[in-house]
N, C-alpha and C positions, 0 to 999 in steps of 0.2 A: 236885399238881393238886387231889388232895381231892375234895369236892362241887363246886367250883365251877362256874358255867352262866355263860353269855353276858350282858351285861346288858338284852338285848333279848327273853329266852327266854319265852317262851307256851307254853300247849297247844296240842297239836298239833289239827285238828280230829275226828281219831277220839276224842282223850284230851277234849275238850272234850264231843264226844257221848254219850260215857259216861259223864261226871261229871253232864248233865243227865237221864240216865237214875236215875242212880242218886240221887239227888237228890230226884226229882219225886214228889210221891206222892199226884199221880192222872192221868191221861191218857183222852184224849178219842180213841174208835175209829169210824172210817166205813166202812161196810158196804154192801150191796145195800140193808141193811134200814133205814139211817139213818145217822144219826147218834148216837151213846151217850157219855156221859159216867160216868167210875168213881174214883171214893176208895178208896186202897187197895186197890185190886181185883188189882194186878199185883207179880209178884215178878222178878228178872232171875236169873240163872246167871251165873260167871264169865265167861264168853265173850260176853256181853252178851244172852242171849235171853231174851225176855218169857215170861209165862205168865202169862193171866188167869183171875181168879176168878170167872165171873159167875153173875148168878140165874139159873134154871133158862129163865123166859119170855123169858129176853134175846134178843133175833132176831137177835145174834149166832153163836149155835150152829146156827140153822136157817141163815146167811150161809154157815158153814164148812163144810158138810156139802153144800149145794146148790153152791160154787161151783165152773166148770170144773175139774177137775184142772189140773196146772202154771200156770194163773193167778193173777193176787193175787185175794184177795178182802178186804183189808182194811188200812185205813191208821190208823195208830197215830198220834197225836199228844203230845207233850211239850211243855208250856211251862216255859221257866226264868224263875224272878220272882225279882226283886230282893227280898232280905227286910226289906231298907231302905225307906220308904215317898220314892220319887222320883217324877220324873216319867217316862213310859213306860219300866216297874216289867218289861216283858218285855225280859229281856237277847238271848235266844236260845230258836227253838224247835227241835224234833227230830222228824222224821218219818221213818215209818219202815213200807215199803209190803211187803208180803207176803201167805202163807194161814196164816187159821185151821184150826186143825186141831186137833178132840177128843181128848182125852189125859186117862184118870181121870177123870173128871168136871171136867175144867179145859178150857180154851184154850189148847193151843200155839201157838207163832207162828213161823213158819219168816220169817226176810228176803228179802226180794229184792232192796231198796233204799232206802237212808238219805240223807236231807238235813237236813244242818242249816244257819238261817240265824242268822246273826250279822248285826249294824250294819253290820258291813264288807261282807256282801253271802252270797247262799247257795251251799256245795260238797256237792260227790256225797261222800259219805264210801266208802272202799274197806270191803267189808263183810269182808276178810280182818283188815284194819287195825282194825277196830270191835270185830271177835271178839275180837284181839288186845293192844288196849289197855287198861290198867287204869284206874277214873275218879281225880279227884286227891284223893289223901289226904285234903282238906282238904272233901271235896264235901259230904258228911252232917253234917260241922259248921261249916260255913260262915254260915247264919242266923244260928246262933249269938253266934258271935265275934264276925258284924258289926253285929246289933242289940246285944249288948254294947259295941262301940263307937262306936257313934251314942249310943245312948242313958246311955250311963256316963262315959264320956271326948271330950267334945266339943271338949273344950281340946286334944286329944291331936291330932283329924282337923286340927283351923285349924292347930295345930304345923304337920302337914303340908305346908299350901299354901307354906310357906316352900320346899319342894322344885319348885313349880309354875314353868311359864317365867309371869311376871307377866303375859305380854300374852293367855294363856288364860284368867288372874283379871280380865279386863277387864272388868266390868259385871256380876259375880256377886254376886248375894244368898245364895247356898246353897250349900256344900259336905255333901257327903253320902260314905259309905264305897257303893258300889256291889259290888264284889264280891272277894274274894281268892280266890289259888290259891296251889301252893308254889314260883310263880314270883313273885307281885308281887301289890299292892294295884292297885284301881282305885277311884278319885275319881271323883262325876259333879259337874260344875259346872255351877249351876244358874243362868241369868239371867231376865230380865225375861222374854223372848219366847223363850229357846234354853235348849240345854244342850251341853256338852261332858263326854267324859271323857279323865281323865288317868292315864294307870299308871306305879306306883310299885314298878320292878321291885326287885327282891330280891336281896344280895350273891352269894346261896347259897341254893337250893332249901329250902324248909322242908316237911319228910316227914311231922311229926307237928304237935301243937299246942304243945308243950314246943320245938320248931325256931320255929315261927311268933313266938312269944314272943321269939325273940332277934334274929331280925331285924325285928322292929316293933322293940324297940328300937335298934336300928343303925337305921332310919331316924329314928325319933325325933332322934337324938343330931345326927344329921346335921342335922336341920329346926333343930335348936336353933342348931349352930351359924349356920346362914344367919340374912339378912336379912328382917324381914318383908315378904311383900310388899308392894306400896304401895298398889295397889289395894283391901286389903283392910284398913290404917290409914287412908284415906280413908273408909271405910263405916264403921268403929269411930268416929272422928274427928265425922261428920255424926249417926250416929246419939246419941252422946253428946251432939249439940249441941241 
């Protein structure tokens, strides 16, 4: 059996939670006292819990100290953005409700309750499951790899659409890398008035970036052997003309 996975396999949404945790790095906090916005200001634990850094005047530490005991007093916010410049650049955001509570001269943050939403629509994440989940290997260098691939191998992503069902490629000007994980790539196809995306799941889980590398090429190989699509030798075709 080996590594092999499903060919439908995704994060799960704890594992997905986590990776936009760990990932983000700056998060927007609402309080009694407002609203605050922080760069770098948070660090997480393995079991996923926050701690922030903040300046002494933040009316967050007056938020955490005045509010009811066993109540929240404060909502964390996470946005995950496409590092690829698309259109609506937010894939998923993460929220995450609970109290502040002073610790060393920091912010701890106990949970009480996580939402993340996705395009697909937004779920309660189990906070056992969140503790429990690791983010995906691939979360901290994922920018990376993929403005690396936008921007280096553009011939590489159009290979790709050769894997696409043609009738998704119907009126697109734009393919773009949107996002990977060590289950699959994700395409956003870009049209006149829309978008779609496509995922390009993966034979076998890639754990590291030296894994990610060999099944990019196993999809490659694949792309090559297929057809181009036709849709998108019509736009070569016009635009050549």
């Amino acid at each position: 059996m080996g590594d092999s996975q499903p060919w439908t396999a995704a994060p799960s949404a704890a594992e997905h939670a986590r990776s936009v945790l760990a990932a983000a790095w700056s998060c927007a906090v609402t309080a009694e006292g407002g609203r605050e916005e922080f760069v770098g200001a948070h660090t997480v634990t393995e079991d996923g819990r926050v701690t922030l850094d903040v300046p002494e005047d933040s009316t967050l530490a007056t938020a955490a100290i005045c509010a009811p005991r066993g109540e929240p007093s404060a909502v964390l916010e996470f946005a995950d953005v496409a590092p690829v410049p698309v259109r609506s650049r937010i894939r998923a955001r993460l929220w995450i409700a609970g109290r502040l509570v002073p610790a060393d001269g920091k912010l701890g943050f106990e949970p009480t309750r996580a939402v993340l939403r996705r395009p697909s629509g937004a779920v309660v994440v189990d906070l056992d499951e969140f503790a429990a989940a690791a983010p995906d290997p691939l979360a901290t260098a994922e920018a990376r790899l993929l403005t690396h691939l936008a921007d280096c191998h553009p011939d590489a992503v159009e290979r790709l659409t050769r894997l696409v069902d043609p009738d998704s490629l119907h009126g697109a000007v734009r393919v773009q890398p949107l996002a990977v994980d060590r289950h699959g790539l994700t395409l956003r196809i870009e049209r006149a008035r829309a978008h779609g995306d496509v995922r390009l799941p993966f034979h076998a889980p890639a754990d590291d970036v030296a894994r990610l590398t060999e099944r990019m090429h196993v999809l490659l190989t694949q792309a090559s052997a297929a057809s181009c699509p036709r849709a998108l030798q019509r736009q070569r075709t016009d635009g050549d003309g």
